[in-house]
N, C-alpha and C positions, 0 to 999 in steps of 0.2 A: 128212867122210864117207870121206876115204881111208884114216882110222887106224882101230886095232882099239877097241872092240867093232862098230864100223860099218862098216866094207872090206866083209866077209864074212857080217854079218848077212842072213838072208833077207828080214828085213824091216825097215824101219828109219820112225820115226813122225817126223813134221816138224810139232809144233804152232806154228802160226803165228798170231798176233795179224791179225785180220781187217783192224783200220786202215790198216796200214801197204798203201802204194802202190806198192810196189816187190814183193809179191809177190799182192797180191790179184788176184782172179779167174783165169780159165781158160789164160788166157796165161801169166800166171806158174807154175803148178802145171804145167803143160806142159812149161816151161823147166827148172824144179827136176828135176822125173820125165825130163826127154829128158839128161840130164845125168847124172841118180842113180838108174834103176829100179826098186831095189826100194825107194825112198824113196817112201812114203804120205804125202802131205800133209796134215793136218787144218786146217782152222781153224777158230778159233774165233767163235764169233757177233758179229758187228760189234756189236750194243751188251751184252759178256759183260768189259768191263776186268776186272771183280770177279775173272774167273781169273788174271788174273797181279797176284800179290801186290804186285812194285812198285808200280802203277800203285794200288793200294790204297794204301801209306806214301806216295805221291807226293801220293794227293787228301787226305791227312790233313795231310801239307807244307801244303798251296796253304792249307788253309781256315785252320788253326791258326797258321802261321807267316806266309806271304804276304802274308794278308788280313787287316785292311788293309796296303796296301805304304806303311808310316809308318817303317819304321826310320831311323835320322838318320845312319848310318855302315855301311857293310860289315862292321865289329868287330860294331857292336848285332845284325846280321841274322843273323852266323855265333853268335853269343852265344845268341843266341835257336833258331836250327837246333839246335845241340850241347844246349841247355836238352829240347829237345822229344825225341831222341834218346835222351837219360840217362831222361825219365821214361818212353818209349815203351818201352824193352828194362826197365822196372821191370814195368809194366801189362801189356805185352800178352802173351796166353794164345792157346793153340793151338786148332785149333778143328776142329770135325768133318762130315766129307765126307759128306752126304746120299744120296750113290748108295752101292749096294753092292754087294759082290762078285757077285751073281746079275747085277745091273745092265750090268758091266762083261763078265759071260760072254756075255750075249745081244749084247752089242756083237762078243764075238770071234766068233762063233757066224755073224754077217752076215757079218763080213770073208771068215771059211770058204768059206761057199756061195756069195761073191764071185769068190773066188778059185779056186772049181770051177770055176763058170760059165765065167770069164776060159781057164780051162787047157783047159776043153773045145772053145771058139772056135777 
């Protein structure tokens, strides 16, 4: 937050993974904002993994590669990672975002009249 584009930004987004302990609920967005205020915190819906892509190639790891945990050596297990790897960047295709730009205006559109309300207080 202290280097540029974000020092100086008016407004700065902090999407945050709803799981994690260390910044969930009201205490921690508290913390983040008494800290950084023009940092907006979002998070995302405690069961929404499906938005961070990792956690997508992670659940594809666990079932494909992991499961069952039989590999007989750390060579067979890495052999087997790098195998899933090579065919994954063959396979996979990009794919397309359901909401749309109208979607995302009416989102900016609240923050607006948020941030009236907030200035007029």
């Amino acid at each position: 937050m202290a280097q540029e584009p974000y020092r100086f930004a008016r407004r700065v987004f902090g999407v945050l993974d709803n799981n994690g302990s260390s910044h969930q609920g009201a205490a921690g967005t508290a913390r983040l904002q008494g800290r950084w205020p023009h940092l907006l915190v979002v998070h995302t819906p405690v069961q929404a993994s499906w938005l961070n892509h990792i956690e997508i190639y992670f659940s594809i790891v666990q079932r494909r590669v992991l499961t069952p945990n039989d590999a007989v050596t750390l060579a067979a297990l890495e052999d087997r990672l790098l195998r899933l790897q090579t065919h994954y960047e063959q396979v996979a295709s990009p794919f397309e975002w359901k909401s749309t730009g109208a979607d995302l205006g009416c989102f900016l559109a609240k923050l607006v009249a948020r941030d009236m309300l907030t200035a007029a207080a």
